[in-house]
N, C-alpha and C positions, 0 to 999 in steps of 0.2 A: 580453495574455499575462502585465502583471506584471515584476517584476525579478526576474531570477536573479541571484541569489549567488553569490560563485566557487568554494563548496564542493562546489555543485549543479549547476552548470557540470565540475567535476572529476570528479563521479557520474555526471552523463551520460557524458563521456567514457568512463568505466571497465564501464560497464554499456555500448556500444554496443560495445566491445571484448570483452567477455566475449559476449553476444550471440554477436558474428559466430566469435569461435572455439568459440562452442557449438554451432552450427547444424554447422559445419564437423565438427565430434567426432560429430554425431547425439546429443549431451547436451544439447540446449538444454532439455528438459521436466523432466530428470534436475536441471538445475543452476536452473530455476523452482522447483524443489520448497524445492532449499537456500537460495534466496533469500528464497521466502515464510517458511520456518523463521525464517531471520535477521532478517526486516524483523518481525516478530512477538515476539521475543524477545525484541529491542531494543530495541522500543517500549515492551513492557510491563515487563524490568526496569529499575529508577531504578539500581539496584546496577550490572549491567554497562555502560549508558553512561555509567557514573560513572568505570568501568574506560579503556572509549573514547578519553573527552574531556580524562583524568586529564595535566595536562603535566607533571607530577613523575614518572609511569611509564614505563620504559621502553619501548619499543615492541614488543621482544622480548616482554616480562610480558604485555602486550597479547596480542600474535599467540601466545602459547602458553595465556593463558586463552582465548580463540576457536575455536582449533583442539582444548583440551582439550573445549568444551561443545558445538562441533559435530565430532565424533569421525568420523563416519559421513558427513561430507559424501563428494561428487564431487571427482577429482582437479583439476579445473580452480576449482573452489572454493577448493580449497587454493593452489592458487596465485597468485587472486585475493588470498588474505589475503598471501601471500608479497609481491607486488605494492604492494600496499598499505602492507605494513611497511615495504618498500626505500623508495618514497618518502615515509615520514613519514603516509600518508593513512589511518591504522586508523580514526579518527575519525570516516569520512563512510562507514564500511561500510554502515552503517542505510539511508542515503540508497542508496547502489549500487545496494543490492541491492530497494528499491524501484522506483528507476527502471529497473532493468532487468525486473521485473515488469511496468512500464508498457509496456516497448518490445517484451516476451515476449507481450504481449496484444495489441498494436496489429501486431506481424507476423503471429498466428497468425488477426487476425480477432477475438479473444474483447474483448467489450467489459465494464465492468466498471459495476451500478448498486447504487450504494447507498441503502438503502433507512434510513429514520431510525425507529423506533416507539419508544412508550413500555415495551413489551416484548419479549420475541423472538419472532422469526418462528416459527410452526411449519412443518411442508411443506407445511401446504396451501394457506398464504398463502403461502409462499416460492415455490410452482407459480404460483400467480396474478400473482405480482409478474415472471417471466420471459414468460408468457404476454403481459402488458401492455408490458411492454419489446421482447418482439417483433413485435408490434402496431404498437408506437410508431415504432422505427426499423427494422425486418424486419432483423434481426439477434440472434443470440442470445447470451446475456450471463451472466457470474458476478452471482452475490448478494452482497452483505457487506451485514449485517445491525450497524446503529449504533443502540445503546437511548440514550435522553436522556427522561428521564420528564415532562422542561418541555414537551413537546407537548400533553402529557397524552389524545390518543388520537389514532386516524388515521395515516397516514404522512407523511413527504414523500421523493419518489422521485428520484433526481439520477444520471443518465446521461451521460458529459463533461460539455456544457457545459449541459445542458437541467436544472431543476429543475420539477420537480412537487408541490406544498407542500398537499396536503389534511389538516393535521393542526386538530387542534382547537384550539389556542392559535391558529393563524394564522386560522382561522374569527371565532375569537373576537375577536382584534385588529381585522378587516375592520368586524363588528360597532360594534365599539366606535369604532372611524373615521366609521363612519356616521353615530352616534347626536353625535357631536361636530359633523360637520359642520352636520347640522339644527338 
């Protein structure tokens, strides 16, 4: 499993709590939406977790940039950041709000495979890629599509804990193990 962290320890906790008062609201899909928003947002800007992780800013500064760029969340949203501001935790919102995504899929059933190419999927690979996924585990699954051009063609397919690695650099590597070994 790994070491958790105690920041990620403190995510779980707040994401299993948001969770269960979301199911309770009948907003838990409603407040998935703002959490994929958030965990996306965060990841991709350097400038807002700079805001986050900032220990010179206030916390208040924090939770009213958050609340000003997600305008339109769920009230139980807002109050997560409320939450989080009171105890000092604006920092691990990134974190929260992914792992309640994790725990928003693992309740609903939906399992989540990502798929690695050297380019993006279109739909017709991205149809073949869930077809194979529920083939694989007879369950059926989100796509998230990860480009890395080091493969250089081929995919490799990773479902929790299972990877499936048919890309062409790995072919290549096998090759090249072989040719050493003889």
């Amino acid at each position: 499993m790994g070491i958790i962290m105690a920041g990620e320890r403190a995510a779980i906790r707040y994401a299993k709590a948001l969770l269960s008062l979301s199911e309770e609201k009948n907003a838990s899909e409603d407040i998935n939406k703002d959490m994929a928003l958030m965990a996306e947002t965060i990841s991709k800007s350097k400038d807002l977790r700079f805001v986050l992780e900032s220990p010179v800013l206030q916390s208040s500064k924090k939770q009213g940039a958050i609340l000003a760029i997600f305008k339109d969340a769920n009230a139980l949203t807002v109050n997560l950041v409320d939450i989080l501001n009171t105890n000092k935790r604006i920092p691990i919102l990134g974190e929260v709000a992914s792992q309640y995504m994790r725990l928003y899929d693992e309740l609903k059933g939906i399992q989540v495979a990502t798929v690695t190419t050297a380019v993006a999927l279109d739909d017709v690979m991205r149809a073949k890629v869930l077809a194979k996924v529920k083939e694989l585990t007879g369950k059926q699954a989100e796509v998230t599509n990860k480009i890395d051009e080091s493969i250089l063609g081929g995919f490799i397919l990773r479902v929790g804990d299972t990877q499936y690695d048919a890309s062409v650099a790995n072919k290549l590597n096998k090759l090249k193990r072989e040719f050493t070994l003889n």
